[in-house]
N, C-alpha and C positions, 0 to 999 in steps of 0.2 A: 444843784446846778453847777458848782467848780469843779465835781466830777465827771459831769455830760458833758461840759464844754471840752476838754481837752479831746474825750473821743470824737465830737463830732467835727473838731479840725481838723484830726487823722483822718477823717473819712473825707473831707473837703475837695483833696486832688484826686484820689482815686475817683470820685464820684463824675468830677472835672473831667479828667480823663476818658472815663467811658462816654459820655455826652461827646465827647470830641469826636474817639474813636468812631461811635455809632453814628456820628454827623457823616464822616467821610465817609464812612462805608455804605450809606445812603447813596452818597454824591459821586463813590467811585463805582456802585454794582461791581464787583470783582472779589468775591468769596476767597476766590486766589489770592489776593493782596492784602486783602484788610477783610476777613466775615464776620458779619452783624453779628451783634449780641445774641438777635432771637437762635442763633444755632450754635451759640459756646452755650449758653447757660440749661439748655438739655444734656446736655453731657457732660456737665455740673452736677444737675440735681437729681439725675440717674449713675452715680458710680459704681454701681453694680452688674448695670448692663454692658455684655460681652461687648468689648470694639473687633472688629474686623475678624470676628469669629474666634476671638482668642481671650484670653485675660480681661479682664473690667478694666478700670482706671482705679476704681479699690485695691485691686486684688495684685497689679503694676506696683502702684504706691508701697503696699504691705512689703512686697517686696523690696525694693529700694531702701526702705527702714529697715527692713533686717540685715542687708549688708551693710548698709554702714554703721549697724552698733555693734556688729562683729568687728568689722575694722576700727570703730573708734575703740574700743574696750579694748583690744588688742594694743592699739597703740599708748593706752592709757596704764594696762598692768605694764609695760617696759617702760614708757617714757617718765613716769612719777619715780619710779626706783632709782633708775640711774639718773633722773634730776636730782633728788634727794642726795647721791652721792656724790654726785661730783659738787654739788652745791655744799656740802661737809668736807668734800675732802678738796685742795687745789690739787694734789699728786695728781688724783683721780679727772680731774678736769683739767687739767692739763692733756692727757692721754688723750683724751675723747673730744674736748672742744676743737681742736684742727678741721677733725673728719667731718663733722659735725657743721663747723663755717663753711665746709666745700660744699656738702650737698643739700646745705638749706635752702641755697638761690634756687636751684634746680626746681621748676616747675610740675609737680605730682605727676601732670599728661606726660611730661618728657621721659618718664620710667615705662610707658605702656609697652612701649618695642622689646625693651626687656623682659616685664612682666609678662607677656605673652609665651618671650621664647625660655621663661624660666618654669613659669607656672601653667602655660599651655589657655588657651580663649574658654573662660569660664570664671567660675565664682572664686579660684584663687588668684588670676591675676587682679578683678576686682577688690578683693583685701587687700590686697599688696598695694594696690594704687591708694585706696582710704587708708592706709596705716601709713603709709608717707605720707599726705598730706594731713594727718592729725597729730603724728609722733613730734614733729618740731616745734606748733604751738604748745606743747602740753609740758614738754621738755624746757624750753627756754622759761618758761613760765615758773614754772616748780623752780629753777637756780637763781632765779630773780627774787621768790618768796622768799627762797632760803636767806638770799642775800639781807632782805630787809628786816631782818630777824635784830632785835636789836639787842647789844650785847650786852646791856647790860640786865634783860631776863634771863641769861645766860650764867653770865655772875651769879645769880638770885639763886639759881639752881644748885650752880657749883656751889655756892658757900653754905647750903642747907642739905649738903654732901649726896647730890643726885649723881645716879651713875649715867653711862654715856646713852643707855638707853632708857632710862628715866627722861632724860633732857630731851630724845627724842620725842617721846609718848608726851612730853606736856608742857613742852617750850616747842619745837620746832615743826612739828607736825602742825600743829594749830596757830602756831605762826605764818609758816607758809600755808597755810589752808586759802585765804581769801586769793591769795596769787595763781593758785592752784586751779582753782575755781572759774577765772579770770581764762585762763586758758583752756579748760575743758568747755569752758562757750563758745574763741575763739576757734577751735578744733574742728567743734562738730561743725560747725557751719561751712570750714573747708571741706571734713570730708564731704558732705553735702553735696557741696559745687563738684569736687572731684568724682561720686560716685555716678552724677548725673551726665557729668562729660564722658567718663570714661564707659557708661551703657551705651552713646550712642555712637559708641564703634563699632567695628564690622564685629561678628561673632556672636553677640549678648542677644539673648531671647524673650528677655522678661524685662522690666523693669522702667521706670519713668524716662528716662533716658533713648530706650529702646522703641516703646511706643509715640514718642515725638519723634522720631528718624522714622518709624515707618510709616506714622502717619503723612508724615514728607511724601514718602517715597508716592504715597495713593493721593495726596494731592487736598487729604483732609486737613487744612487749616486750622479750624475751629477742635480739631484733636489738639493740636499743639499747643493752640492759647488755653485749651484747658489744662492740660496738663504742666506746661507752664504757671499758670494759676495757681495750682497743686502743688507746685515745689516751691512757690512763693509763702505758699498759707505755712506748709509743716515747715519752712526753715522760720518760721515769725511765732508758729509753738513754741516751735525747741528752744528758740531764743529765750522768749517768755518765761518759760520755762526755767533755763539758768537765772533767768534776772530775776524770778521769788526766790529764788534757792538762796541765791546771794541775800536779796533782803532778809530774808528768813533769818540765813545763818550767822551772816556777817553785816548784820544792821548796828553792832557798834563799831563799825571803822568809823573813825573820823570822832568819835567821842572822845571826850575825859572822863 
């Protein structure tokens, strides 16, 4: 029962929610404004049937997951390296932190004009846009682990005559690991959001993002809240997902 209980809170407002929604959308008739349950939850539990003679909401979705673990993974082999360094070295962070405080603020969407005119309307300015918004969680993350590394496993090393890449492989890589960790959560969930904004701009053919803009475009509603739906469910995996990882991996933080 203290297992059940916690899920069936979780479920408490959503549940709330839909009872509300379906109240008004009773009381409004207007599929346009608000469409009943009875015509999201077919195109729910049909994901394999063609929308609008094109792609499924499966076959959208597959897509959308596959760019952004090209762009997260992309942002992931550069931004763990050159955290790692500059979090060992100040020369090295020094160099690179400036450039770094300038185009963090910067908004992923606010690269698209560029991305377009660099990478042309397709699947590379798509990366370009998930690797900016995953390269600075993952980055700031990893010089934070580094930081937290404490010095005197450090000492420990040094005085049991480990060399600089010893220290790496088994103080500081696994030091910074849970931080690391910590930020390839926060990442993916940006590219996420970014991958989904930046299909429903002009150009993009495919993808969950794309299929809510057109579905806009023909007036189908109940596309949208499913597929909304859809981007809600897999960013609450992926989450999931990282949060065993961590338990898994790093369930002794916080021990003696």
């Amino acid at each position: 029962m203290k297992r059940v209980l916690p899920i069936l809170k979780g479920f408490a407002i959503p549940v709330f929610i839909i009872v509300i929604w379906q109240s008004l959308s009773m009381y409004i008739q207007n599929s346009f404004i608000l469409p009943g349950w009875e015509t999201i939850i077919p195109v729910l539990i049909h994901p394999a049937e063609p929308l609008f003679g094109g792609a499924s909401l499966f076959q959208n979705s597959l897509i959308s997951l596959q760019r952004v673990l090209y762009g997260f993974l992309l942002a992931v082999f550069i931004a763990v390296p050159l955290g790692l360094l500059c979090g060992w070295s100040k020369s090295a962070e020094d160099y690179v932190n400036p450039i770094i405080q300038i185009l963090r603020p910067v908004p992923p969407i606010a690269w698209m004009p560029l991305a377009i005119a660099w990478f042309k309307i397709g699947f590379g300015s798509l990366l370009f846009i998930i690797f900016i918004g995953s390269f600075f969680p993952v980055f700031i993350s990893t010089i934070e682990g580094m930081r937290s590394i404490r010095i005197r496993w450090l000492e420990v090393a040094q005085t049991l005559g480990a060399t600089t890449l010893e220290k790496f492989k088994t103080v500081v890589i696994p030091g910074a690991l849970p931080s690391i960790w910590t930020g390839l959560r926060l990442a993916f969930g940006v590219a996420w959001m970014c991958l989904v904004a930046a299909e429903m701009l002009p150009g993009t053919s495919a993808g969950l993002g794309y299929l809510i803009m057109f579905a806009y475009n023909l007036g189908q509603i109940q596309v949208i809240v499913a597929g909304m739906i859809v981007i809600g469910v897999i960013g609450i995996v992926s989450d999931s997902i990282f949060r065993i990882g961590q338990t898994r991996l790093f369930g002794w933080q916080g021990k003696e």
